[in-house]
DRENSEDO-492514 format. One record per residue (C-alpha): residue in three letters; z, y, x. Coordinates in nm, 3 decimals. Layout:
N
("ALA"; (Z; Y; X));
...
// end
This chain:
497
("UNK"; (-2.732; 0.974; 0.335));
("UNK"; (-2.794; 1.259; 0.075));
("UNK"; (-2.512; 1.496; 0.207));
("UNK"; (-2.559; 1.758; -0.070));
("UNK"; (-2.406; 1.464; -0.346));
("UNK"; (-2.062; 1.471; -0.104));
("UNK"; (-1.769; 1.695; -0.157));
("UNK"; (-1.693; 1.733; 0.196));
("UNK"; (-1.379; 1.902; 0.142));
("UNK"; (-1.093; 1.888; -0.098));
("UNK"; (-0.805; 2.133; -0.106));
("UNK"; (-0.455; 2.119; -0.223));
("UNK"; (-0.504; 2.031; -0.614));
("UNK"; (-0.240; 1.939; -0.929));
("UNK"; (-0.150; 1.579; -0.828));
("UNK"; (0.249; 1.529; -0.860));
("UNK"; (0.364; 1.272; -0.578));
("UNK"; (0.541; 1.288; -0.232));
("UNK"; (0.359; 1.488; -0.005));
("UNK"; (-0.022; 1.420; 0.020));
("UNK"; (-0.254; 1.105; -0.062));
("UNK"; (-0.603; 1.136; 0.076));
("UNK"; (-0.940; 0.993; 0.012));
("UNK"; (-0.910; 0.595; -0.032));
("UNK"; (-1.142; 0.305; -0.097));
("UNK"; (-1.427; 0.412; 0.085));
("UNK"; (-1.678; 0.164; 0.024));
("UNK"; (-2.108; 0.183; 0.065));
("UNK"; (-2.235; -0.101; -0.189));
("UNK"; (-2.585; -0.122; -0.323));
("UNK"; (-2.649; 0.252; -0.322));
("UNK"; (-2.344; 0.365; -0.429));
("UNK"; (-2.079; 0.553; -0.238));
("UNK"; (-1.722; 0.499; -0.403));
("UNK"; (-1.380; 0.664; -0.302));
("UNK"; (-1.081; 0.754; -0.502));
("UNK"; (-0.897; 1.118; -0.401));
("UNK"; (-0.528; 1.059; -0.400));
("UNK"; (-0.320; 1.242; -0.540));
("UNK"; (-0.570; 1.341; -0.787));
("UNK"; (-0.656; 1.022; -0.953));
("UNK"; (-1.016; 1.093; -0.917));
("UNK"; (-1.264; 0.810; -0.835));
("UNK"; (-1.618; 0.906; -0.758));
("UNK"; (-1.951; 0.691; -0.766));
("UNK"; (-2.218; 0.866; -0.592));
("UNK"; (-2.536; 0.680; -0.641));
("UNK"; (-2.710; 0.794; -0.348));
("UNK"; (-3.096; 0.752; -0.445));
("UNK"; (-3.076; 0.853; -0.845));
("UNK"; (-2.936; 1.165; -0.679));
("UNK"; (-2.581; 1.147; -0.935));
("UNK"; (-2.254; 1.102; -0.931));
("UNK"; (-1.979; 0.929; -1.196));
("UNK"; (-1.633; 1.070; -1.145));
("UNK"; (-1.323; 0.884; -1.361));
("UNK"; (-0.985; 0.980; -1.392));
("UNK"; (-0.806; 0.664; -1.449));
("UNK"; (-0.764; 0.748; -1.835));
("UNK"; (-0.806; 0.400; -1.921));
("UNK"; (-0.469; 0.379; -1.834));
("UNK"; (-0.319; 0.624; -2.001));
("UNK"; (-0.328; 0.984; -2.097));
("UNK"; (-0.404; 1.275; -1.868));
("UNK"; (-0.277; 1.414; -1.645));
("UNK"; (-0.302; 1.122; -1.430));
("UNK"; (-0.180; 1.117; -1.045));
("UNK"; (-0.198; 0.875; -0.759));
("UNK"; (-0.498; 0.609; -0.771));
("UNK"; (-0.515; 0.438; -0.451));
("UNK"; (-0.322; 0.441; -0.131));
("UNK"; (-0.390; 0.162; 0.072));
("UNK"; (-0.773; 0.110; 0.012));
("UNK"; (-0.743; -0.161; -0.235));
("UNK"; (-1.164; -0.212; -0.248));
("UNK"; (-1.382; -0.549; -0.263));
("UNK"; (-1.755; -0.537; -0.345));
("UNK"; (-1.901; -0.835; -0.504));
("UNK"; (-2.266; -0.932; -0.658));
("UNK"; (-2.327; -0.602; -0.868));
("UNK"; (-1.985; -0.478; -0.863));
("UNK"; (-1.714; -0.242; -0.720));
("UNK"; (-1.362; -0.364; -0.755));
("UNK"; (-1.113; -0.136; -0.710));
("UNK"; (-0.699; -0.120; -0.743));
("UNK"; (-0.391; 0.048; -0.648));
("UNK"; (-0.135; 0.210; -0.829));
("UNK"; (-0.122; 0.513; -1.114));
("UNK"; (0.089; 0.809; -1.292));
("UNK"; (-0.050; 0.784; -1.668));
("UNK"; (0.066; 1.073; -1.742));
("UNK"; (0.228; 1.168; -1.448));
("UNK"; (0.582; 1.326; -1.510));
("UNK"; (0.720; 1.560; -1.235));
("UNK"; (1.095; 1.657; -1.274));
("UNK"; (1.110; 1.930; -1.026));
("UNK"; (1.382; 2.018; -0.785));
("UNK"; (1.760; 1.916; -0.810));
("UNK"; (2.081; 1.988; -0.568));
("UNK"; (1.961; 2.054; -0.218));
("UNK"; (1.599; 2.180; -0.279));
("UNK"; (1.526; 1.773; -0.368));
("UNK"; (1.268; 1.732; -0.567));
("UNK"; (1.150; 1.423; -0.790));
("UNK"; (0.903; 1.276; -1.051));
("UNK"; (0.932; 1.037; -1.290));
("UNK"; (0.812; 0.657; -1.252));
("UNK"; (0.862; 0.513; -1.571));
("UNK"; (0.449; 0.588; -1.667));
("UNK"; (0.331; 0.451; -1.265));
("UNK"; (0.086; 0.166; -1.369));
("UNK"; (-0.026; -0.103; -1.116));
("UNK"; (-0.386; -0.143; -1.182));
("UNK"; (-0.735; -0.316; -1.108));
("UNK"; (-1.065; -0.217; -1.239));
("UNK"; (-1.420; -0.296; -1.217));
("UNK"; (-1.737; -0.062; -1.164));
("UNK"; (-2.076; -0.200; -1.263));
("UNK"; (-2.333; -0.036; -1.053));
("UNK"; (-2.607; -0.140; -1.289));
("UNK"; (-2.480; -0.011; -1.635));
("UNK"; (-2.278; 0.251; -1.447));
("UNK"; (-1.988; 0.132; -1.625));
("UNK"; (-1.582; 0.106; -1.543));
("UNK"; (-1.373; -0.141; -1.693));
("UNK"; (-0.999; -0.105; -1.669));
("UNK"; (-0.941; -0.531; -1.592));
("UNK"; (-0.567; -0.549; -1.533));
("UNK"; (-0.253; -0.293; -1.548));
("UNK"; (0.144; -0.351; -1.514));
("UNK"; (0.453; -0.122; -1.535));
("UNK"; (0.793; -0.162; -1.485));
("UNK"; (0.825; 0.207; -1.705));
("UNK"; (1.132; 0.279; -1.515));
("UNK"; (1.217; 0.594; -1.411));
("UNK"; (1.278; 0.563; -1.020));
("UNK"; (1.129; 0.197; -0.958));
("UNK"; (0.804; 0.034; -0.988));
("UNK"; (0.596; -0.241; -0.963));
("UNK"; (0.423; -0.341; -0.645));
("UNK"; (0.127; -0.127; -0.586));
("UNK"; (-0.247; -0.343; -0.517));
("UNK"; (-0.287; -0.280; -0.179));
("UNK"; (-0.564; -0.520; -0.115));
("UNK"; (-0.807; -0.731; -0.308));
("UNK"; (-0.971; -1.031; -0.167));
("UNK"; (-1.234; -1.194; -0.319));
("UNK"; (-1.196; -1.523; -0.311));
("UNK"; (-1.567; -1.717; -0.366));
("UNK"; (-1.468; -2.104; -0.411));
("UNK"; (-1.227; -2.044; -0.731));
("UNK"; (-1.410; -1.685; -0.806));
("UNK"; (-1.166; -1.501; -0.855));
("UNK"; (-0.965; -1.159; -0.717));
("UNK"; (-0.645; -1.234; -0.454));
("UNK"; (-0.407; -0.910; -0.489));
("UNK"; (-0.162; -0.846; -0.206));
("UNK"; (0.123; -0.637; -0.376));
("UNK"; (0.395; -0.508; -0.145));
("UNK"; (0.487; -0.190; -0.233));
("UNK"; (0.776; -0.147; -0.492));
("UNK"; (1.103; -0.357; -0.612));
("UNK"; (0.974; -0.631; -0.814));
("UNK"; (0.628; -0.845; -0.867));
("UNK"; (0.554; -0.856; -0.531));
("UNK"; (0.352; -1.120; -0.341));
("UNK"; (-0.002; -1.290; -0.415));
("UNK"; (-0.118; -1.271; -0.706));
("UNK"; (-0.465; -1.375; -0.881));
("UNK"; (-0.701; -1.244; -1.161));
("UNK"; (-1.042; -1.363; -1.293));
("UNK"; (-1.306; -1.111; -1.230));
("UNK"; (-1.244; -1.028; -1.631));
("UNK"; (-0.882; -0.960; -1.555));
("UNK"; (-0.781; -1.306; -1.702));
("UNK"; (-0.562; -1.591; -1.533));
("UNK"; (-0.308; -1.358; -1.358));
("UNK"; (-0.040; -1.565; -1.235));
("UNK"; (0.165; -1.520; -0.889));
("UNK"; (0.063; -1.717; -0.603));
("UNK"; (0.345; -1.687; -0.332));
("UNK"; (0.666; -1.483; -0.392));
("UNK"; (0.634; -1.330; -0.040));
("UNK"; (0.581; -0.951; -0.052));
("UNK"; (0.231; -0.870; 0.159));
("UNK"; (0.036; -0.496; 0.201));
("UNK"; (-0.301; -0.632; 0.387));
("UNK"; (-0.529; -0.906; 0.422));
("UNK"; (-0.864; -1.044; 0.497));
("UNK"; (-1.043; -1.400; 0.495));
("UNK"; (-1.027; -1.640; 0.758));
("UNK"; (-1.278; -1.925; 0.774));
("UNK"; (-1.172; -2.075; 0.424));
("UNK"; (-0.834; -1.881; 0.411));
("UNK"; (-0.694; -1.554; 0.314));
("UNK"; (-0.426; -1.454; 0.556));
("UNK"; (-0.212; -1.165; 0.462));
("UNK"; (0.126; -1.031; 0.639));
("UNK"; (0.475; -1.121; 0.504));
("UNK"; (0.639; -0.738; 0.424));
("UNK"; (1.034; -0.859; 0.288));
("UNK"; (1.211; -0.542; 0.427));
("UNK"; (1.055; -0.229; 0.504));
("UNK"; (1.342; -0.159; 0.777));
("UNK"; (1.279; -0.463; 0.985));
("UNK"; (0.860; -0.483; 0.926));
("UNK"; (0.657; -0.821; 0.927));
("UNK"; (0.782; -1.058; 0.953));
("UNK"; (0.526; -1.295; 0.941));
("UNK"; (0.163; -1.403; 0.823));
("UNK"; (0.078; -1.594; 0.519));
("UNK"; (-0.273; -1.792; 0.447));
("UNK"; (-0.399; -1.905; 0.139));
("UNK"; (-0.605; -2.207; 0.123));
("UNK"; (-0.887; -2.150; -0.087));
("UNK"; (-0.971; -2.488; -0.164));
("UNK"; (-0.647; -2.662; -0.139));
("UNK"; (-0.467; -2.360; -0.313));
("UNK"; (-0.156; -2.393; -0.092));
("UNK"; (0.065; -2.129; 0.098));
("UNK"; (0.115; -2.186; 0.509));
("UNK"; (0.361; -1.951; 0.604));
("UNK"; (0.382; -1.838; 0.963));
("UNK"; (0.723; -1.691; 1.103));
("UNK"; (0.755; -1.397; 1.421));
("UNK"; (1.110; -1.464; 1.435));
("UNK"; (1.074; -1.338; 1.826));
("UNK"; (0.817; -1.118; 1.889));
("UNK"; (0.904; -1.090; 2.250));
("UNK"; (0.794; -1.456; 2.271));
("UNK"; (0.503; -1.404; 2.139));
("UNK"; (0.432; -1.071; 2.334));
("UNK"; (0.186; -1.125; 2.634));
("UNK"; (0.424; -0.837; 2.813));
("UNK"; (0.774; -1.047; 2.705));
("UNK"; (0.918; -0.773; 2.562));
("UNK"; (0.945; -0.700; 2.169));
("UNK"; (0.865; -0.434; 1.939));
("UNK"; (1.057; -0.186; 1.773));
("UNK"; (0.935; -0.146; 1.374));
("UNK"; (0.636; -0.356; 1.333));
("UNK"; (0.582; -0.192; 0.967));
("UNK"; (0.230; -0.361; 0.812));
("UNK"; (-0.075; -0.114; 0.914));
("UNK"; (-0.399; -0.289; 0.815));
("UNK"; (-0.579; -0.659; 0.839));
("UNK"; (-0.892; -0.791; 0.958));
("UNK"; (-1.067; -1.100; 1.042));
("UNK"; (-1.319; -1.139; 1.317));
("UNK"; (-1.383; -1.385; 1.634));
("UNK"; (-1.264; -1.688; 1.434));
("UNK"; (-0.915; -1.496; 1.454));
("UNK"; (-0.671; -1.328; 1.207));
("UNK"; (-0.544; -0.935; 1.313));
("UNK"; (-0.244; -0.798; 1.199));
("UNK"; (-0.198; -0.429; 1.334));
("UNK"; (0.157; -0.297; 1.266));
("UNK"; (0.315; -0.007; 1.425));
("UNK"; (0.307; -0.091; 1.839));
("UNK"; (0.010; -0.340; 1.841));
("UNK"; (-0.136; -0.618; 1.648));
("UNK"; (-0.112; -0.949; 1.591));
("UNK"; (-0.382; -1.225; 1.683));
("UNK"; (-0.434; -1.576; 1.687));
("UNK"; (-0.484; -1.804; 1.462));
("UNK"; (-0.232; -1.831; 1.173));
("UNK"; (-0.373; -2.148; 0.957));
("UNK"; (-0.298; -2.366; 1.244));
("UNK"; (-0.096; -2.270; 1.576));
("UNK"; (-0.182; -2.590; 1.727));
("UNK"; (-0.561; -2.442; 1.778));
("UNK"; (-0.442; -2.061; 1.893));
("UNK"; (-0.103; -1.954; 1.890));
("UNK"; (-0.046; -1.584; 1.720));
("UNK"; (0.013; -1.307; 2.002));
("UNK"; (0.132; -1.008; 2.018));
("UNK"; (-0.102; -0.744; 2.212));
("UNK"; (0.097; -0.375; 2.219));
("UNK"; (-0.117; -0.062; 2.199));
("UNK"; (-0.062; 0.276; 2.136));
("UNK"; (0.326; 0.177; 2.083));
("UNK"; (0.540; 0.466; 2.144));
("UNK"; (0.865; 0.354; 2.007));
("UNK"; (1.048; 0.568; 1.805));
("UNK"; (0.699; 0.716; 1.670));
("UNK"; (0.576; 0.682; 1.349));
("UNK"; (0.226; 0.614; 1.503));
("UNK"; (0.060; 0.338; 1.364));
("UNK"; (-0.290; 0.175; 1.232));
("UNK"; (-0.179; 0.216; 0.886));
("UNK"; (-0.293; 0.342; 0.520));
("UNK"; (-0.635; 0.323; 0.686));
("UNK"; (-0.896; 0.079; 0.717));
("UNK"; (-1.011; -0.204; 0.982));
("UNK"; (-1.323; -0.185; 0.980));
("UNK"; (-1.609; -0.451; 1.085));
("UNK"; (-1.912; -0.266; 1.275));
("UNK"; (-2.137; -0.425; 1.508));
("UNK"; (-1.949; -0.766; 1.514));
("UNK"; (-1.632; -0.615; 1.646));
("UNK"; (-1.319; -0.411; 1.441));
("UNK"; (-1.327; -0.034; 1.471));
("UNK"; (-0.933; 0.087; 1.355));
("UNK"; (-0.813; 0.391; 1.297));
("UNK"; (-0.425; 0.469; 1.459));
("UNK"; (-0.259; 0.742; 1.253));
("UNK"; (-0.058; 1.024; 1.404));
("UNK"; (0.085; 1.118; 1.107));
("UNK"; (0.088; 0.849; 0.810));
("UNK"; (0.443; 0.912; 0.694));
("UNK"; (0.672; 1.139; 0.692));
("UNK"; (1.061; 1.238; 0.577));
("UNK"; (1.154; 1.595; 0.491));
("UNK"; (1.486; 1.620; 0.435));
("UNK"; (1.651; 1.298; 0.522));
("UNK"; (1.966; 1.178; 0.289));
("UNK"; (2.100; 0.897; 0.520));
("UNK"; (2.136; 0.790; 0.869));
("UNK"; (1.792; 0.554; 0.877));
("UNK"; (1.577; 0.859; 0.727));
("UNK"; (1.746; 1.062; 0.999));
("UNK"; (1.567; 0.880; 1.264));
("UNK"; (1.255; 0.830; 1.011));
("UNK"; (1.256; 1.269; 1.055));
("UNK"; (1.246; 1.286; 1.394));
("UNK"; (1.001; 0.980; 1.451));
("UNK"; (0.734; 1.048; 1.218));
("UNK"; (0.756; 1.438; 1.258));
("UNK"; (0.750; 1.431; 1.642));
("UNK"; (0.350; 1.432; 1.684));
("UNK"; (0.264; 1.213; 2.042));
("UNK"; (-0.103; 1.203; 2.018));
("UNK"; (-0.419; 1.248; 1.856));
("UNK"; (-0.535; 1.018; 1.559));
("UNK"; (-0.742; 0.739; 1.751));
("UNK"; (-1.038; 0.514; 1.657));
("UNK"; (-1.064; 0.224; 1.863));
("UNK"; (-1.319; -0.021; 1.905));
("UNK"; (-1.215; -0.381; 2.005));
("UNK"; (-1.471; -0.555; 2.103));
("UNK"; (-1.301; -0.855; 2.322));
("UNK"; (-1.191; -0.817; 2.606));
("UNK"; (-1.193; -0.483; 2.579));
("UNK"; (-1.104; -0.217; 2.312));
("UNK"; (-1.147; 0.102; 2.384));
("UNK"; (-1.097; 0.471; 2.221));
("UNK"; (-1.434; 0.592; 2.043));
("UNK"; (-1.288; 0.937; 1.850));
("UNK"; (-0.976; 1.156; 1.852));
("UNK"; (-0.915; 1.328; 1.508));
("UNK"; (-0.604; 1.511; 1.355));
("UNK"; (-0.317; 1.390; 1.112));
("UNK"; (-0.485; 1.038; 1.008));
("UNK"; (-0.824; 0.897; 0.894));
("UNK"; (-0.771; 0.743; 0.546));
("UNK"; (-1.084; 0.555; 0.503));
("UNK"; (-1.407; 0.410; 0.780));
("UNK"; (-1.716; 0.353; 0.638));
("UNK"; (-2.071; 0.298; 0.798));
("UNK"; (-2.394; 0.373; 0.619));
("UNK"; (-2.684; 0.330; 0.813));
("UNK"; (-2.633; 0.466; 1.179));
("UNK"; (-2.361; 0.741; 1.034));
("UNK"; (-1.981; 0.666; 1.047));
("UNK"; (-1.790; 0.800; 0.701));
("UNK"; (-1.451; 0.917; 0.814));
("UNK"; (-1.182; 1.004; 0.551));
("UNK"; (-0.946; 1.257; 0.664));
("UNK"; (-0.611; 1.419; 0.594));
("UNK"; (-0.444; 1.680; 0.765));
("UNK"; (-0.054; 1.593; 0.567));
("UNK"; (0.122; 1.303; 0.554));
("UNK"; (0.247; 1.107; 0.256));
("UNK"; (0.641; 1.190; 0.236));
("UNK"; (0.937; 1.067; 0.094));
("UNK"; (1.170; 1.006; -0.277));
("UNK"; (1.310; 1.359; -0.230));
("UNK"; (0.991; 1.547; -0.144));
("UNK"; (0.772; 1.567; -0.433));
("UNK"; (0.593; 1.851; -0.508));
("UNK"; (0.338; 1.971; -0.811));
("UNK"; (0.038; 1.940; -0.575));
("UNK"; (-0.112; 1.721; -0.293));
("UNK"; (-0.003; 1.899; -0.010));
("UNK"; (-0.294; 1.793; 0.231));
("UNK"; (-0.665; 1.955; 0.320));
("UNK"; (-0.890; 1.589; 0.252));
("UNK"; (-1.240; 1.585; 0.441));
("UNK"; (-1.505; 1.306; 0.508));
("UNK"; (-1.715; 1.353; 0.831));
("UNK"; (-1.991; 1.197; 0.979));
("UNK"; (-2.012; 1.068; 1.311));
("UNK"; (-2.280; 0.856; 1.485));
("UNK"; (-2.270; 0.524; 1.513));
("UNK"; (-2.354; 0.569; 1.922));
("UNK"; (-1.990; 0.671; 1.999));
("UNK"; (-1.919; 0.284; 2.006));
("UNK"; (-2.070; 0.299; 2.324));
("UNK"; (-2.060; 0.662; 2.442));
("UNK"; (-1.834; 0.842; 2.660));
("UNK"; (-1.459; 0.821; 2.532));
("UNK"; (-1.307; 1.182; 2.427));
("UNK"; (-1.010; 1.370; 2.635));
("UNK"; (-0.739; 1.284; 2.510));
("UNK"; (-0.311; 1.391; 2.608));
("UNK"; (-0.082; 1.203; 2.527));
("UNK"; (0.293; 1.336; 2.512));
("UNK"; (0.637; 1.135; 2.521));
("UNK"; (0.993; 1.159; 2.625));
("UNK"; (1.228; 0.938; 2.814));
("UNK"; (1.472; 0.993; 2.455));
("UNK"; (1.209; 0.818; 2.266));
("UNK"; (1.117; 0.588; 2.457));
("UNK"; (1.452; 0.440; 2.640));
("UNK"; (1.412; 0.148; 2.812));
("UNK"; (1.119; -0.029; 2.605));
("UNK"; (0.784; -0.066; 2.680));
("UNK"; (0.560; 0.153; 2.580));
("UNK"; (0.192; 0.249; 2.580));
("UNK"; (-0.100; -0.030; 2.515));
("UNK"; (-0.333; 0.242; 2.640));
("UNK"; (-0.702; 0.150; 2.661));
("UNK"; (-0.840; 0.319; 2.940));
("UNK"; (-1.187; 0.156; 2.872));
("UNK"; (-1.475; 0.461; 3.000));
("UNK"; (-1.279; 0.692; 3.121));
("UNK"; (-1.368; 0.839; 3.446));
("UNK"; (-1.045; 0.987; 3.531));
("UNK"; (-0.690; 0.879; 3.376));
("UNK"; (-0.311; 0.954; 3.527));
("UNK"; (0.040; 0.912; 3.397));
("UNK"; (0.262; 1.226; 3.477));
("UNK"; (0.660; 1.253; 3.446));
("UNK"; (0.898; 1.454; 3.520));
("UNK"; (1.183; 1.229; 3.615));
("UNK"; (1.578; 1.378; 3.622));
("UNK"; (1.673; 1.100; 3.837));
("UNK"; (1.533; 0.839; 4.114));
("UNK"; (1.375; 0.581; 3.878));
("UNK"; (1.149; 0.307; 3.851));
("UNK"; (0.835; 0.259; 3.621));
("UNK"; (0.705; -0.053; 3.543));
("UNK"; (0.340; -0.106; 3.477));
("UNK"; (0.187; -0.382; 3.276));
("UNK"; (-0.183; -0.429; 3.262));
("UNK"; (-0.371; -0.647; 3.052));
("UNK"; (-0.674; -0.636; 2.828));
("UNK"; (-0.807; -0.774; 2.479));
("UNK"; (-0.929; -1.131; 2.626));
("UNK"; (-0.934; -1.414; 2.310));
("UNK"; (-0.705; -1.634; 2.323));
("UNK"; (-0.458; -1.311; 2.482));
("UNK"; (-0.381; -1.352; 2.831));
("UNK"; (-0.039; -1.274; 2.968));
("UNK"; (-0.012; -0.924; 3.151));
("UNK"; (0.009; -0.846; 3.534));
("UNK"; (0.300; -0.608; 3.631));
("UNK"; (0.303; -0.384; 3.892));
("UNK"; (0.622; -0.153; 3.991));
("UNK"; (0.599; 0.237; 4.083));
("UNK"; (0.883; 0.457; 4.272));
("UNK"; (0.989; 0.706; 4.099));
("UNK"; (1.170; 1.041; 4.238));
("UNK"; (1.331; 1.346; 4.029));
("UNK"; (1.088; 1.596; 3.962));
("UNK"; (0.670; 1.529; 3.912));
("UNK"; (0.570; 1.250; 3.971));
("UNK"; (0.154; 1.148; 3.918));
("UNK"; (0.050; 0.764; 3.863));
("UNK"; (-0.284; 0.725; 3.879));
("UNK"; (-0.427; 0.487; 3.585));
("UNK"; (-0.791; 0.528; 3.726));
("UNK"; (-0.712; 0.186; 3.959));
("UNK"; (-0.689; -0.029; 3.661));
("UNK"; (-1.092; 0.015; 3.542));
("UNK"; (-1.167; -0.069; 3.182));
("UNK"; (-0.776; -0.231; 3.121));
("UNK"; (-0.501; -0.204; 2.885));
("UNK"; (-0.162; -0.067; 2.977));
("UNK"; (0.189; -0.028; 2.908));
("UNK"; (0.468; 0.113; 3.043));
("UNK"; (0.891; 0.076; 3.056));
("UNK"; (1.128; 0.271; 3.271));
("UNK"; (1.392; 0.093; 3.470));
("UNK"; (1.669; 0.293; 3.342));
("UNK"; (1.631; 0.512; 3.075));
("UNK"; (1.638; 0.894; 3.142));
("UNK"; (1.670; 1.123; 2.802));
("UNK"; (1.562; 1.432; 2.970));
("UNK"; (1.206; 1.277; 3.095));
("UNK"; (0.867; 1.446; 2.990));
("UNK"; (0.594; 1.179; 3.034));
("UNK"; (0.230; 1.275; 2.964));
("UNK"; (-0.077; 1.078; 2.971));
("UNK"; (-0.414; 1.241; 3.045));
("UNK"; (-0.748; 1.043; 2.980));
("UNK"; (-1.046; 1.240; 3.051));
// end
């Protein structure tokens, strides 16, 4: 990789939206690097070997200045081409603030869109674009394209906004749009001759389910939670389980929502029932693999869990209350974590959230953002957030985990479990809380094994004052944790080193 052709660093620039965007659609194909920066709307094409770069501002679809582009890493690559979607402002329209220091921006010129990048004529084509030219709803964003290669054509996942949400299909001219299944989904991937995508109908409650196209029949299965504490392999449920990101690998499909991900096999129960396997759950926490990307590398899925995806500023009812003090109450590091079953384990601790994962050659890409993307009331003039891309080395797949702390309290975590910490390398790893009462702590331990085996529980005594668990005993496993009774006033930390 040429590192002189990247712009390593991007500061706060003139992008009207809530709070910050980042850099999306990371994608190495034939020689060219692509991103877009969000809130800019600027997508780059960095041809690698010819030494240039194309930038675009999305001014196919309307007239500058343009905000947004991409979110969610709406990206496919096919034959000689980049495909790329998401969601733009063309022109963007900020209103400024109102009562209360709220501040807004217009909708009525966001534009869902899809174009296409031809690496050999170095040429974009705007293919597809929808608005709803209202001025405080939209159209569901493209949050993922799938490319599907029996009926050659584009799958779009759309479940972000109020109306046209669900699967949709376009040519790879932007022809034959028509809606494939009503059901609102964020993220997807194929499975064997399917493509399986979550079922998003209310934000508040989360997924509710996974959906799978059949490419070659062209019908819908539909596969309902409705318990997720049945399906848990540590019987209890989950608290939020908002869509984070999709993948496909081990002849399985893997949903990751906030508190774990879901894996099994979707098309057909009867071969593998879908599971529930927590990690890095820490209740009322806004931490979560999402508005990042799942990647495959070395024939397992390196994800990204976010610290700090989403966040509410000032809060206008009681459900954005607890939004604010969930996603603003930071509990850990951003994690990348390899799962390579059984085990999955934590590669790289980074700040606020990685946006994008990409691997070219023996260097991992990493998109980063140091703000979080924020809500109705809080838009400002500018993307709030410092954007970076890194390089690591492919070797910390198997190297030496990094330190990491991790930092809850008994009021956020109650009586649920918590936890779905990979402990995978570390030499030394403990569990310290200060307790206000004579308590009990439950331990669940468990790893990544295919199909997902149930977990083993073990029960600690627990006194008022410190108390130190050692986590060392349980070698390269997965664990969780739930107090017997809850206790507001406890401090729990975590310390992997």
């Amino acid at each position: 990789m040429k590192k002189h052709l990247l712009e390593y660093f991007y500061s706060p620039r003139y992008g009207p939206e809530w709070g910050s965007g980042g850099i999306f659609g990371l994608r190495y194909h034939r020689g060219v690097l692509y991103y877009t920066l969000a809130f800019e709307a600027i997508a780059s094409f960095i041809h690698i070997s010819e030494e240039r770069v194309r930038r675009y501002r999305f001014e196919q679809v309307g007239p500058l200045p343009t905000s947004g582009g991409d979110t969610y890493n709406a990206v496919e690559a096919v034959d000689d081409t980049i495909y790329f979607g998401g969601w733009v402002h063309a022109p963007v329209i900020y209103r400024g603030r109102g009562a209360e220091s709220t501040a807004t921006i217009s909708f009525v010129n966001k534009y869902s869109h899809v174009h296409a990048y031809s690496i050999a004529e170095d040429s974009i084509t705007l293919l597809w674009k929808e608005s709803l030219h209202n001025e405080t709803d939209w159209v569901g964003e493209v949050s993922e394209i799938v490319y599907d290669e029996v009926s050659d054509r584009l799958i779009l996942a759309r479940g972000d906004g109020m109306i046209n949400l669900g699967l949709y299909q376009i040519d790879r001219k932007g022809g034959s749009y028509k809606q494939l299944s009503p059901k609102p989904a964020l993220k997807g991937a194929q499975l064997y001759d399917h493509a399986c995508f979550d079922i998003l109908e209310s934000w508040v409650q989360g997924a509710s389910g996974i959906q799978c196209l059949d490419l070659v029949e062209g019908r819908i299965r539909y596969t309902y939670f409705s318990s997720t504490a049945r399906r848990s392999i540590d019987g209890s449920d989950v608290l939020w389980p908002l869509t984070g990101v999709a993948a496909s690998a081990y002849g399985r499909f893997f949903l990751f929502v906030r508190g774990g991900v879901f894996v099994g096999n979707p098309i057909d129960e009867s071969v593998e029932e879908v599971k529930f396997i927590r990690l890095l759950d820490f209740v009322k926490s806004g931490y979560n693999a999402r508005r990042t990307m799942a990647k495959p590398v070395g024939g397992g899925v390196l994800v990204a869990f976010n610290a700090f995806t989403e966040n509410i500023v000032r809060p206008t009812n009681e459900f954005e209350k607890m939004l604010f003090a969930a996603t603003n109450t930071i509990v850990a590091p951003s994690l990348l974590v390899y799962i390579t079953p059984p085990t999955a384990r934590i590669v790289g601790a980074f700040g606020a959230r990685v946006t994008g994962i990409e691997v070219v050659g023996s260097e991992i890409l990493l998109a980063c953002n140091t703000m979080a993307n924020s809500g109705r009331y809080d838009a400002q003039p500018i993307d709030a957030g410092y954007r970076t891309i890194m390089s690591v080395p492919t070797s910390i797949l198997n190297s030496q985990p990094p330190p990491v702390r991790i930092s809850v309290t008994g009021l956020q975590v109650e009586d649920k479990v918590f936890g779905g910490i990979p402990l995978a390398g570390y030499r030394e790893a403990r569990l310290v809380i200060r307790s206000s009462k004579s308590n009990t702590l439950n331990v669940f331990e468990y790893d990544f094994s295919l199909p997902p085996q149930q977990a083993q529980r073990d029960v600690e005594k627990i006194s008022m004052g410190k108390n130190v668990v050692d986590l060392h005993r349980y070698g390269n496993a997965i664990v969780s944790f739930r107090l017997g009774e809850p206790d507001p006033r406890a401090v729990i930390h975590i310390d992997l080193a």
